[in-house]
C-alpha positions in Angstrom: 6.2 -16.2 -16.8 3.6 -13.2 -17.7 -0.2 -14.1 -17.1 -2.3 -13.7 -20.3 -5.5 -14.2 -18.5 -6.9 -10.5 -18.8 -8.8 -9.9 -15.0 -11.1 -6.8 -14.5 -9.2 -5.4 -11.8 -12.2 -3.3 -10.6 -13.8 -6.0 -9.2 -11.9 -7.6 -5.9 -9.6 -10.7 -7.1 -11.0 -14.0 -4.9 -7.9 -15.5 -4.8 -6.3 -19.1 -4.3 -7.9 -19.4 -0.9 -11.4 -19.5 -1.8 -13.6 -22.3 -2.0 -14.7 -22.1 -5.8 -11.2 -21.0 -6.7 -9.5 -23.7 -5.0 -11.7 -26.3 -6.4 -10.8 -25.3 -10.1 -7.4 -24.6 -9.6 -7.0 -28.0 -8.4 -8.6 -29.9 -10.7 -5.1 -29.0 -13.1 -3.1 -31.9 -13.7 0.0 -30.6 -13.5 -0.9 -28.0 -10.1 -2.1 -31.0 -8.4 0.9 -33.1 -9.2 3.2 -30.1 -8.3 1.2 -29.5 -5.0 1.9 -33.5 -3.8 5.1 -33.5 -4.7 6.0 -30.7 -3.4 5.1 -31.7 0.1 5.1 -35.4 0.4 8.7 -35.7 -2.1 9.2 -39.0 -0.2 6.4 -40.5 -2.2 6.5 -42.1 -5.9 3.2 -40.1 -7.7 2.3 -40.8 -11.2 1.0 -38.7 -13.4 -2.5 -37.5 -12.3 -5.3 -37.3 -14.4 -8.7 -35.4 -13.2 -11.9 -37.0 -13.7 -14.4 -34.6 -14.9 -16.5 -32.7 -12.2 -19.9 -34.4 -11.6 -22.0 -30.9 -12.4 -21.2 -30.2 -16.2 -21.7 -26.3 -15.2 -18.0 -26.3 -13.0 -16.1 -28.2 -15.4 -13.6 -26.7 -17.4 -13.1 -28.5 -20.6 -9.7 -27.3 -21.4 -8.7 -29.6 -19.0 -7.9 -33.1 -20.0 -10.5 -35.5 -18.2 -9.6 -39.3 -17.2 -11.8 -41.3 -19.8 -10.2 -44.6 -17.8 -9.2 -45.0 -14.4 -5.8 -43.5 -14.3 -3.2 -44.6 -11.7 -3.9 -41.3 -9.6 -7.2 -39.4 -9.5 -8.5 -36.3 -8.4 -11.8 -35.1 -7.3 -12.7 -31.9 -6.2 -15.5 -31.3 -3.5 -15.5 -34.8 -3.1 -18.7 -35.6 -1.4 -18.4 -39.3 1.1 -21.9 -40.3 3.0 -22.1 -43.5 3.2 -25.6 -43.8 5.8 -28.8 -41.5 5.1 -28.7 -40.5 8.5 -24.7 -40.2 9.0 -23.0 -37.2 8.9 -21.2 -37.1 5.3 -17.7 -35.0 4.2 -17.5 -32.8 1.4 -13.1 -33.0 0.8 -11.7 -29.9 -1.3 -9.4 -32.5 -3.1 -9.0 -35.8 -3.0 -6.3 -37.3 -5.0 -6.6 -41.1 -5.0 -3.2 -42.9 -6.4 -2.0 -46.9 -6.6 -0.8 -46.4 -2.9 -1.7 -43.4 -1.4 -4.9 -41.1 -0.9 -4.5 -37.8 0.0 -7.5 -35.1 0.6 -5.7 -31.5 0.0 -8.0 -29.3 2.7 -7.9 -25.3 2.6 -8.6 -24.1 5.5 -9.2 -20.4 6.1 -11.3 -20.2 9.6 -10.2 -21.3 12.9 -11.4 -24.7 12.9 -11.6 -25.6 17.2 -12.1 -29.7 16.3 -9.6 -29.8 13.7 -8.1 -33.1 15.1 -11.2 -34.9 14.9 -12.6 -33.4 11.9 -9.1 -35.1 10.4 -10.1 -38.2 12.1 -13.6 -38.2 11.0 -12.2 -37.7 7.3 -9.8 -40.4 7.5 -12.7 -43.0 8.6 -15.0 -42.1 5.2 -12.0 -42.4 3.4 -11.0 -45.5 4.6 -14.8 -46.7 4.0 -14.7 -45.5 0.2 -11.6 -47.7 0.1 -12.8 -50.9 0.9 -15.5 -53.3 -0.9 -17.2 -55.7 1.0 -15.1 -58.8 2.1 -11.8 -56.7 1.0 -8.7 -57.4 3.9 -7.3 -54.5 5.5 -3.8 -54.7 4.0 -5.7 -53.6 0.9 -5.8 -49.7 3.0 -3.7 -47.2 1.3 -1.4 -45.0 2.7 -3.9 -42.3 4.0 -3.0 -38.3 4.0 -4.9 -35.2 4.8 -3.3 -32.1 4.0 -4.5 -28.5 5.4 -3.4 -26.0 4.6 -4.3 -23.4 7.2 -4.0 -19.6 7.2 -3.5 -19.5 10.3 -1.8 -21.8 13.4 -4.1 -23.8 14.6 -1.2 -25.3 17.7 0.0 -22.0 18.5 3.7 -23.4 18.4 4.7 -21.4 15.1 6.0 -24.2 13.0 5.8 -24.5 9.4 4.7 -27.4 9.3 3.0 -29.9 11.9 2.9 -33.4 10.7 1.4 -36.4 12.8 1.0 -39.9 12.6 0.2 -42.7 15.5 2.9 -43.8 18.0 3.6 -45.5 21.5 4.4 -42.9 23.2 6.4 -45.1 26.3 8.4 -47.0 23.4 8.5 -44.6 20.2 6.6 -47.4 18.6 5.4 -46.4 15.0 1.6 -48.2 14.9 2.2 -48.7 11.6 -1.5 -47.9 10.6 -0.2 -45.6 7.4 -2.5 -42.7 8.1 -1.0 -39.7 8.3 -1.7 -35.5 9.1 0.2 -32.9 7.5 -0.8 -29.6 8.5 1.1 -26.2 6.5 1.1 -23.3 8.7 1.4 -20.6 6.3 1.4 -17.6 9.2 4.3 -19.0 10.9 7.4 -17.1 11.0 9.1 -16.5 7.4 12.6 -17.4 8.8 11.2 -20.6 9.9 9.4 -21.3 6.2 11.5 -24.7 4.4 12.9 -23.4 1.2 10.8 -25.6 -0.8 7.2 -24.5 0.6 8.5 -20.8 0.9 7.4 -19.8 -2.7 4.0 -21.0 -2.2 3.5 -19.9 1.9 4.5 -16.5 0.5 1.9 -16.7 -2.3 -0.8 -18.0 0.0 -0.4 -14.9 2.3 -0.2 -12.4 -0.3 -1.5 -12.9 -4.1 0.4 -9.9 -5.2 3.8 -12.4 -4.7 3.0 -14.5 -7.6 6.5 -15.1 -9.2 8.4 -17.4 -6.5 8.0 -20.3 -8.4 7.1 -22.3 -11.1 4.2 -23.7 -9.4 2.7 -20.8 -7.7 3.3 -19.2 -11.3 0.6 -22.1 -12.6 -1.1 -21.5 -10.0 -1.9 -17.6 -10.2 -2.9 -18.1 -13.8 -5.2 -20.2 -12.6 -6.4 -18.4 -10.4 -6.6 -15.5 -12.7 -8.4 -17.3 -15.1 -11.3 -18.2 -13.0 -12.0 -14.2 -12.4 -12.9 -13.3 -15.2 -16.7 -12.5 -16.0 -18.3 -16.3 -17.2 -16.4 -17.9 -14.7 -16.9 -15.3 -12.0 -21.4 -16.1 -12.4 -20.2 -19.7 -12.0 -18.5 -18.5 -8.8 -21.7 -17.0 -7.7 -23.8 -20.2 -8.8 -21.4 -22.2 -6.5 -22.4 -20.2 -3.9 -26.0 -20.4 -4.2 -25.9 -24.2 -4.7 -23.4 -24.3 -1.3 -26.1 -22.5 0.5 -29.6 -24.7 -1.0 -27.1 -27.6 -0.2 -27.1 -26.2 3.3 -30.4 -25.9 3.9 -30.9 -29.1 2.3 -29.5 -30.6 4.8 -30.8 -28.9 7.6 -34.1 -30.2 6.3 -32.5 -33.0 6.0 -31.4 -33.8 9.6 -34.7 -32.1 11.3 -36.6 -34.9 9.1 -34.2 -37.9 10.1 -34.2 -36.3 13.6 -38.3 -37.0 13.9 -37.8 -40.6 12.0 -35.6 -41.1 14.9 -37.5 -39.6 17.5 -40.5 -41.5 16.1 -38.9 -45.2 15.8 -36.7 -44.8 19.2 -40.4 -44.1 20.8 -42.6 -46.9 19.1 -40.0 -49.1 20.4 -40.0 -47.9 24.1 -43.8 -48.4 24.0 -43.2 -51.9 22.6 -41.4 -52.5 25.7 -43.9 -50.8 28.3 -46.6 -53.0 26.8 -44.6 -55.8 27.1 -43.6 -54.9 30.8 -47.5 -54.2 31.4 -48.4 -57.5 30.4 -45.9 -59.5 32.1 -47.1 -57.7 35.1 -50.8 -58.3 34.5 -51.3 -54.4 35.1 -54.2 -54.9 32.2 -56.0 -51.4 33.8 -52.7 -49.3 33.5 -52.3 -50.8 29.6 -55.4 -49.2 28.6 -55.0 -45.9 30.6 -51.6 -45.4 29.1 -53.0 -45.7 25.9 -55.1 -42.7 25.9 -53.7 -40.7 28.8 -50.0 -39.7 27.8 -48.9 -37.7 30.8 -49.7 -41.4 32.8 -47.9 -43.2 30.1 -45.1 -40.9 30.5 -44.9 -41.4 34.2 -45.0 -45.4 33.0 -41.9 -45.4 31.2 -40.5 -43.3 33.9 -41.3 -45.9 36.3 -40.1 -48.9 34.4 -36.6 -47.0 33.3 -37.7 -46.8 29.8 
């Protein structure tokens, strides 16, 4: 299939593996659908529809939009926080069906905590899939997919995949959350014929004719470098970075809120000590002397 999209080729090409180009390219119906299928086949996926990105700026119109819930969605830079002072999840894609979620994660840096950033994913996903008073057979089956440009296990598979089991009696747990992680550096001879297409295209954007969906896919991607969408690109950045330091405010704010509530309460209970104790003449000293309250709350474990 020959691209139409016409690309200044002057200007470097960011390809399939960054951020902003990931986030539109998989906001496409029929990419998205491909992508699932493609390396979950065991599952039943209806059609998915995208609902429209939150910011008007990033949304690309000439893609059809869910104007009702459809029996699979999919939202880019999906954004979970569920406490003020909780560390939230921003998911590259999550694609949320009749029985399955799946978050579709690119990852392109050597993430050291990559296990327990998939666990603390799962856990806001769960959240975001209960209401109050729901039961827990209600939980979907739960995926997250990374895609990582590198081996993050060192054992040069293709693809790792992990679920929970007794490890004594090969007992499945049976808790429906699952890990799939594509290894696109591994060996080519050890590449599945059905992921070797898009490994190849992953690795190197100039091998964009292995398949059908990594055709769809470089279009895509083609058509998001070219000049409008390219200031867009750069937007995305800037609004990644004021996010950023957003939340560094943020946290440094919550931080003294903390700091400030978790000491009001250890005086409550110095006062209260003091009191009990009679020790009237170390009440009032404390209260104007802080290097003797300090040695107070040391004394009393507080």
């Amino acid at each position: 299939m020959q691209n139409n999209v016409n690309v200044n080729l002057s200007e470097e090409m960011w390809p399939f593996t960054d951020d902003f180009i990931f986030m539109m390219v998989m906001q496409d119906t029929k990419i998205c659908t491909g992508f699932l299928k493609m390396v979950l086949p065991e599952e039943d996926f209806a059609q998915i529809k995208i609902r429209p990105q939150e910011n008007p700026f990033f949304r690309d119109e000439t893609l059809a939009d869910a104007r009702e819930l459809p029996a699979v969605s999919v939202e880019t830079q999906k954004t979970l926080k569920f406490q003020r002072d909780k560390h939230g999840v921003r998911l590259d894609a999550l694609a949320k069906g009749m029985k399955q979620w799946s978050s579709i994660e690119m990852q392109t840096w050597k993430e050291p905590h990559l296990g327990k950033r998939d666990r603390y994913y799962k856990c806001n996903m769960d959240l975001d899939q209960l209401s109050a008073g729901a039961d827990y057979s209600e939980l979907k089956r739960n995926y997250v997919i990374f895609i990582c440009t590198y081996d993050p296990f060192g054992k040069d598979e293709a693809v790792y995949r992990f679920q929970s089991w007794d490890l004594k009696n090969s007992l499945n747990l049976g808790d429906d959350s699952y890990t799939i992680v594509l290894n696109t550096s591994c060996s080519p001879g050890k590449v599945p014929p059905e992921l070797k297409a898009f490994y190849e295209y992953v690795n190197d954007p100039a091998k964009c004719d292995g398949s059908q969906l990594v055709r769809e896919i470089d279009e895509r991607v083609r058509k998001y470098n070219v000049s409008d969408w390219r200031v867009k690109r750069m937007r995305f950045d800037e609004l990644r970075r004021e996010q950023y330091e957003q939340g560094l405010a943020e946290g440094k704010e919550i931080g003294k809120e903390i700091g400030a509530a978790d000491m009001q309460e250890r005086l409550n209970k110095l006062i209260e000590v003091l009191l009990a104790e009679n020790r009237l003449e170390d009440l009032k000293q404390s209260a104007v002397d802080l290097e003797y309250q300090a040695q107070l709350l040391k004394e009393f474990g507080l």
